[in-house]
N, C-alpha and C positions, 0 to 999 in steps of 0.2 A: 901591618898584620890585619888590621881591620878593614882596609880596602880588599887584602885579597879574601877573608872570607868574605864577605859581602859577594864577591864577583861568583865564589864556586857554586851556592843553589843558583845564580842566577843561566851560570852555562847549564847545568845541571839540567835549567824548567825549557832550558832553549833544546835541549838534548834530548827530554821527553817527549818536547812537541814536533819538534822532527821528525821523531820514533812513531809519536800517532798519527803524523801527518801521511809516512810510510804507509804506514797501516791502514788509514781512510783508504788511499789511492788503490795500494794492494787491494781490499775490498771491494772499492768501486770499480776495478779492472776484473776480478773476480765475475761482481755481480754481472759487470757489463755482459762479458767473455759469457756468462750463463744466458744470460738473456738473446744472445745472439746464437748461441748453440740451441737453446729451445727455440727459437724463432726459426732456425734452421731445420730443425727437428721436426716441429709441428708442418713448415711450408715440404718437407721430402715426406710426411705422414700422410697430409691432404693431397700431396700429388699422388701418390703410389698405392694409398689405401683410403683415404678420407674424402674424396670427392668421386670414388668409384664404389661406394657403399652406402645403401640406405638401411636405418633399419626400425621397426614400431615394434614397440609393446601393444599394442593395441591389434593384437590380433589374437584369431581363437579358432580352438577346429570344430568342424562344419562337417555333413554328412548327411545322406539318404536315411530320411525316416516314412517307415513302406506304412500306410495306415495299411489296417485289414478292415476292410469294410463290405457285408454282404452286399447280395444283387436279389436278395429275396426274403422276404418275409417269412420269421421264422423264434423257435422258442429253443433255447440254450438247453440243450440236454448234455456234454460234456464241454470240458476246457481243458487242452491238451496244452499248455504250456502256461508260466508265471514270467511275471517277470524279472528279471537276469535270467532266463533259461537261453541255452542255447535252442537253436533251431533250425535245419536243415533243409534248404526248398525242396519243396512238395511233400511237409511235413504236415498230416492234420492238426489245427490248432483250435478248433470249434466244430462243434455237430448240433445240429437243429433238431428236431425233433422229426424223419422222416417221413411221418406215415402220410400225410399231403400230397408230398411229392411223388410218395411210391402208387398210390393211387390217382392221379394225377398220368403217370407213366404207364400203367397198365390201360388205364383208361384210351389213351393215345396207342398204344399194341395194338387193343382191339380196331380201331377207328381204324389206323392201316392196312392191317389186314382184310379189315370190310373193303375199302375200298379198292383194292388192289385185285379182290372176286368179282367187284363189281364191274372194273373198268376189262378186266379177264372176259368180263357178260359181254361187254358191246363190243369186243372182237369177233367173238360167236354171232352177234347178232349179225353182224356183216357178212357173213359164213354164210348166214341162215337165210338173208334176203337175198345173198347173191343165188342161191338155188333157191328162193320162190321166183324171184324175176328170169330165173333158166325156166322155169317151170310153166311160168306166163307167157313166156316168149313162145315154148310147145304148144301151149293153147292156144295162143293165135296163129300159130303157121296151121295146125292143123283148120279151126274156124275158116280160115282164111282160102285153105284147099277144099273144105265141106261147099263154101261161100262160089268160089268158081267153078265147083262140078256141078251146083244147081241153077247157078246161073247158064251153062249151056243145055244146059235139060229144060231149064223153062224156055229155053230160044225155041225149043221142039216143040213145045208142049207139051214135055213128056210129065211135068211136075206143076202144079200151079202157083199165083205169083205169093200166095199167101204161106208157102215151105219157103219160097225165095225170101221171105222179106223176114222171117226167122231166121234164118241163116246169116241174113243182114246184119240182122241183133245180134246175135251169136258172135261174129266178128267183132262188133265194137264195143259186147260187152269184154269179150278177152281183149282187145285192145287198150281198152280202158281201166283193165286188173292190171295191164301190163304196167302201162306207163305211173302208176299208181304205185307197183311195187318199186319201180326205178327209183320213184319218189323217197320213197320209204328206205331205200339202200343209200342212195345222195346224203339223206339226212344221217341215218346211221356212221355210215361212212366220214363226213367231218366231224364225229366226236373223238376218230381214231385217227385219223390221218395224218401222217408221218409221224408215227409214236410209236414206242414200244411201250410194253407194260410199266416200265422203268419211270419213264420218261412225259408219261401222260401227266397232263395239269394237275387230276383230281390227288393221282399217286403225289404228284411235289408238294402239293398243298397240303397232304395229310403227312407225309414223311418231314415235313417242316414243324409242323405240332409235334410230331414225336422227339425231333430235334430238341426241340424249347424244352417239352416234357424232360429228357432225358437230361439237359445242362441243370433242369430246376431241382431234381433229383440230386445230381452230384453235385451243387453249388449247396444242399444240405450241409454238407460239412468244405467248413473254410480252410484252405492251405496255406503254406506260408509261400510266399513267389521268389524271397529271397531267403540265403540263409545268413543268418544276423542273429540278435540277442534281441529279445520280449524287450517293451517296453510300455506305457500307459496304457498298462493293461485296464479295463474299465470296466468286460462285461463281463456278469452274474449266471450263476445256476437258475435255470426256470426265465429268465428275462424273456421277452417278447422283443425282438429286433424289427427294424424297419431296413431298407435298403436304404447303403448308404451310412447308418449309424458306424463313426468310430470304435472297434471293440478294441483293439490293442494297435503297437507299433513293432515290426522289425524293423531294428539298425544293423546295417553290415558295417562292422567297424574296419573291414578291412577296405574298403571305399570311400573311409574319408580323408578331407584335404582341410587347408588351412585359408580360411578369408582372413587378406591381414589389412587394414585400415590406413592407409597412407595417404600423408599433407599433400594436397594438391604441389605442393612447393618440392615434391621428392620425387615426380614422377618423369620429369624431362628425359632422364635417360635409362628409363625403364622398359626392357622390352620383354615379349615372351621366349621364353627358353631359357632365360638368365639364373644362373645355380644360386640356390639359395642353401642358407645354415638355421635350424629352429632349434630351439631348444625349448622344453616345456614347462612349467612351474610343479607339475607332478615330476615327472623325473630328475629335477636341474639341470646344473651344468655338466652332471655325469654323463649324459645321454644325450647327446648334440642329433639331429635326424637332418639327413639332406634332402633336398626338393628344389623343384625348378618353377618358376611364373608360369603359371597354365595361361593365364586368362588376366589383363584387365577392365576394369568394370567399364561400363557403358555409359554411368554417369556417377553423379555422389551420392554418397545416403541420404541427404536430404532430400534431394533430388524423387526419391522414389520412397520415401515416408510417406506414410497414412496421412499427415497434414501437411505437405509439403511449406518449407518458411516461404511467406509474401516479401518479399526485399525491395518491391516498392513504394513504401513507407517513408514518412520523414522522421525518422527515429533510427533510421537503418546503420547497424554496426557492419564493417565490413568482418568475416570471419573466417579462417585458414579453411576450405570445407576437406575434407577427407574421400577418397574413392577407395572402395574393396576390392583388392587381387588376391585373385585365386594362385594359391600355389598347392602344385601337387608334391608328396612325399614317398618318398622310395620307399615297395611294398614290402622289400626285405626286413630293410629296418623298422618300419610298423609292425610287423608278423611279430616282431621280435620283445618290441618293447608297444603293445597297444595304447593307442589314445580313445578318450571318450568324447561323444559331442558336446562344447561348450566350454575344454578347460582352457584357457589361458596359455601361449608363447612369447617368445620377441623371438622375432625372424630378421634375418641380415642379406640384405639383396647383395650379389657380387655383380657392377654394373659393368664391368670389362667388356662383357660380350656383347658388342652393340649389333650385329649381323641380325637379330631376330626382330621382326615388325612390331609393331606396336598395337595392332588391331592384328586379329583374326584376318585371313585374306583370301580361306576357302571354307565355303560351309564341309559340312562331316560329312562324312564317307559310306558313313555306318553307325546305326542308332549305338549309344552311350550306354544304354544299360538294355538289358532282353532276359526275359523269361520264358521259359517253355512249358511250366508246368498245366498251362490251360489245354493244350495243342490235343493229350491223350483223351479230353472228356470228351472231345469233337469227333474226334478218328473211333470210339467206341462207341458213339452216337450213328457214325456214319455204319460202322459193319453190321450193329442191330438190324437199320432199315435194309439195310443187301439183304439179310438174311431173313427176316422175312416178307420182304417181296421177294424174295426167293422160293420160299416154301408156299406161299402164297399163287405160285401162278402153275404152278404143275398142271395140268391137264388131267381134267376129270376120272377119264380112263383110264389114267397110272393109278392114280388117288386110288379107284374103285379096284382095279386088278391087286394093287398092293394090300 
C-alpha cells in the first residue's frame, strides 16, 4: 500500500508537467505563428503602403502677404480698413492728405496746355515765313526785272550809270531779304517737322509731368491689389509716410499652400504631381484636405539661412538636413474649411505615382499672380492729356467766331 501511494503524486507531477510542457509549446507555437503573421503583415504593409508613403509633421501653411507700401510722401488723413477686415481689390485702404498733389496736378494742367498754344505758335510761324519768303521771292523778281529794264536803257544812254547801280542794290538787297527769310523758315520749320501737335517733343515732355502729376494725385489714396484679410496693420491717423514705409498687409487666404519640411532620406521617390492627404491641427482629423506636390525645393533650409552652417570644421556632426515642398491644396476644400498662415499639418505623400519629374522642366507660361487695379489710373491719366491737347489746339478763328 505504501509503494503504491508513493507512486500516484509522483504520476500525478509527471502528468502536470506534461500538461505544462503542452502548454509551453502550444504557446510558443502560438507566439511563433504571431510573430510570423506580423512579420508577414508588416512585410505586405511596407510593400503596398509603407514604402510608397512619406509623411512629416513638420510642415505649416505658407502664403502671399501683399505689404501696402506708398510710392509718395504723404500724411494719413483716413484708414479704410483694420485688421481681420475683409477686403476687396481695388478697395481704398489709406488716403493722404491730397491737397499737394491736387496742386501739383493743376499746376501740370496749366504747363500743358501752355505748351500745347505754344507749339500751335511755331506751326503759324511756318505759315507765316512761308508767305514772307513768297513775298521776298516777289521782291526780287520784280528788283530783278526793274534791274534789266535799266540795264538796257543805260546800254542807250537813256538812264545814267548811277539809276543803274541802284537798281543793282535794289536787286541784292531783296536778294539778301530773300535768302534770309529762307533762313528764318529752315529754322522755323525743324522745330515742327514731322510732328503733329500731339506728338511734338515740347507736348511729350509736358504730357509726361502731367502723367506723374496725375499718378501722384491718385497714388494719394492706397488700394488694396489683392482681395485678402488686413493684417500688420501699423499705420496712424496724422502720421507722415515716406515711400516705401510698410503701413498694413493683405493675405489672400484663399492662395495658400502647404511648405512641408522633409528628411533629405524621404525624398528619392518624390515627384511633382503626387496626391497628397493633410490634415491640420486646427481642424483634426475631422477634416482631411487633399493636395498634390507643386514644387520641390532647390536646396535645404540650411542651405538658404541667414547664417548658413560651415561643415568644414573638425567638430563636424553629420546631420539628417531637411528640403521644403511646396504642396498645393484643392480650392474647394479650403473655401470650405479656411486655413491661416503659419498653423501647423502632417501631410502624407502617396509615392505610387512615379510618372511626374522631379524638378520643374518648363519655366511658366504665364505670371503666378496679376493685378489690374493700377492699369485705370494710367488709361485716366492718358484721356485727360487727349483732351486737353485737344481743346488746346482749335484754331484761333473757331476759338474767336465761337
Amino acid at each position: 500500500m505504501a509503494t503504491a501511494t508513493h507512486s500516484e503524486p509522483a504520476e500525478n507531477q509527471q502528468a502536470v508537467d506534461a500538461g505544462n510542457k503542452r502548454k509551453r509549446k502550444t504557446w510558443l507555437f502560438v507566439l511563433l505563428l504571431v510573430v510570423i503573421l506580423g512579420g508577414l503583415g508588416f512585410a505586405a504593409w511596407y510593400e503596398f503602403y509603407g514604402r510608397w508613403n512619406e509623411n512629416t509633421d513638420d510642415a505649416y501653411v505658407n502664403g502671399n502677404v501683399v505689404e501696402i507700401t506708398p510710392l509718395i510722401t504723404g500724411t494719413v488723413v483716413s484708414i479704410g480698413a483694420d485688421d481681420g477686415d475683409l477686403v476687396h481689390e481695388g478697395q481704398v485702404l489709406v488716403n493722404f492728405d491730397p491737397s499737394d498733389a491736387l496742386v501739383g496736378l493743376q499746376s501740370a494742367k496749366a504747363n500743358l496746355a501752355r505748351t500745347v498754344r505754344q507749339v500751335r505758335g511755331l506751326y503759324s510761324n511756318v505759315d507765316a515765313m512761308k508767305a514772307q519768303v513768297q513775298t521776298q521771292l516777289t521782291a526780287v523778281q520784280k528788283a530783278k526785272k526793274d534791274y534789266q529794264r535799266r540795264q538796257s536803257l543805260a546800254a542807250g544812254g537813256a538812264i545814267s550809270r548811277e539809276e543803274l547801280s541802284h537798281a543793282r542794290d535794289a536787286l541784292t538787297s531783296a536778294q539778301s531779304a530773300l535768302n534770309n527769310a529762307q533762313q528764318q523758315l529752315n529754322s522755323t520749320r525743324a522745330l515742327v517737322d514731322d510732328t503733329v501737335i500731339a506728338s511734338h517733343p515740347d507736348v511729350l515732355a509736358a504730357a509726361a509731368d502731367l502723367r506723374q502729376a496725375y499718378l501722384n494725385n491718385a497714388r494719394s489714396a492706397l488700394i488694396a491689389p489683392v482681395t485678402g484679410y488686413v493684417a500688420k496693420r501699423t499705420v496712424q491717423l496724422g502720421q507722415r509716410v515716406q515711400p516705401g514705409t510698410p503701413l498694413m498687409a493683405v493675405v489672400p487666404l484663399d492662395q495658400v499652400w502647404i511648405d512641408a519640411n522633409f528628411k533629405e532620406t524621404q525624398l528619392s521617390k518624390m515627384r511633382i504631381g503626387q496626391s497628397v492627404e493633410i490634415t491640420s491641427d486646427l481642424y483634426g482629423d475631422d477634416v482631411t484636405f487633399n493636395g498634390t506636390v507643386d514644387s520641390l525645393g532647390a536646396g535645404t533650409g540650411s542651405a538658404f539661412a541667414l547664417l548658413p552652417a560651415q561643415n568644414a570644421t573638425g567638430n563636424w556632426i553629420k546631420i539628417v538636413q531637411r528640403v521644403p515642398v511646396r504642396i498645393h491644396i484643392n480650392h474647394d476644400e479650403l473655401a470650405k474649411h479656411p486655413l491661416r498662415i503659419g498653423l501647423s499639418t502632417l501631410v502624407n505623400v502617396n509615392l505610387h505615382d512615379q510618372s511626374g519629374p522631379v524638378l520643374a522642366q518648363q519655366p511658366p507660361v504665364k505670371a503666378s499672380y496679376t493685378t489690374n487695379v493700377y492699369k485705370q489710373q494710367l488709361a485716366d491719366a492718358d484721356a485727360l492729356i487727349s483732351k486737353l491737347i485737344k481743346d488746346n489746339s482749335e484754331p484761333v478763328a473757331k476759338t474767336a467766331a465761337r
